[in-house]
C-alpha positions, -999 to +999 in steps of 0.1 A: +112-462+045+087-475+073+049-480+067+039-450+090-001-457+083-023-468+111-055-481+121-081-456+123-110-470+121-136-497+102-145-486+064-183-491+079-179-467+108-180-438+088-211-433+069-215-416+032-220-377+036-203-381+074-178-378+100-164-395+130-137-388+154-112-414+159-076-409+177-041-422+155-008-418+171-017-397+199-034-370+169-069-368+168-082-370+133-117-364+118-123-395+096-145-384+064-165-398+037-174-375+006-187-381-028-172-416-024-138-408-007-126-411+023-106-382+040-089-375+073-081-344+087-070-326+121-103-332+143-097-291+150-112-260+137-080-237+131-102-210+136-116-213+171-099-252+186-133-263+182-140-304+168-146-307+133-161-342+140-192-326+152-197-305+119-215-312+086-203-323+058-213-319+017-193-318-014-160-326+001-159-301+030-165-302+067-179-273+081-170-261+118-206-260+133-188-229+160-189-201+134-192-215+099-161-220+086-155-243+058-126-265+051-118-280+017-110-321+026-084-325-002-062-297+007-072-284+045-076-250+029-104-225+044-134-220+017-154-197+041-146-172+067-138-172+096-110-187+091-077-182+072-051-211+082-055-242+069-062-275+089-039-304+080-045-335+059-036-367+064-033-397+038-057-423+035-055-456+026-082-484+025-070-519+034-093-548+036-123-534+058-101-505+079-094-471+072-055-465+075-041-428+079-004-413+084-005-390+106+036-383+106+035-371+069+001-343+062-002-342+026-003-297+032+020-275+050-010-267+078+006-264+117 
């Protein structure tokens, strides 16, 4: 089995408590850091197509600064109306001083 993790960005771009956008494989990803993880997720509200990069984020969610909605980081999963479908999750990996993610294989069932 192939190594499907790539680049997504420097372990120092993304601050503690934050977010950035960042592009891997032609998906763009929200890369997160939260209570000392790191996180990557769909850069897309599944609620209104809006970017969760531009949200806040606290106890390991992002919230979708549009209309509120919450999305749990570990599993994608809604934790505040309005939304109800999940967004997808992608693995993480740290390796040296870069962020690797794999886009091809989300760790949830989220379209």
């Amino acid at each position: 089995m192939s190594d499907t993790f790539e680049r997504a960005c420097a372990v120092a771009d993304v601050p503690d408590e934050g977010v950035i956008a960042t592009e891997v494989g032609g998906v763009e990803v929200a890369v997160v850091k939260s209570e000392g993880q790191y996180f990557a997720v769909r850069d897309e509200c599944s609620h209104a197509q809006i970017q969760l990069s531009e949200g806040d984020v606290g106890q390991c969610e992002i919230e979708c600064w549009l209309h509120g909605s919450r999305f749990d980081l570990r599993t994608g999963a809604p934790t505040s109306l309005p939304a109800y479908d999940p967004v997808p999750v992608y693995p993480v990996r740290v390796d040296g001083e870069d962020l690797l993610v794999d886009v091809k294989n989300p760790l949830n069932q989220a379209s």
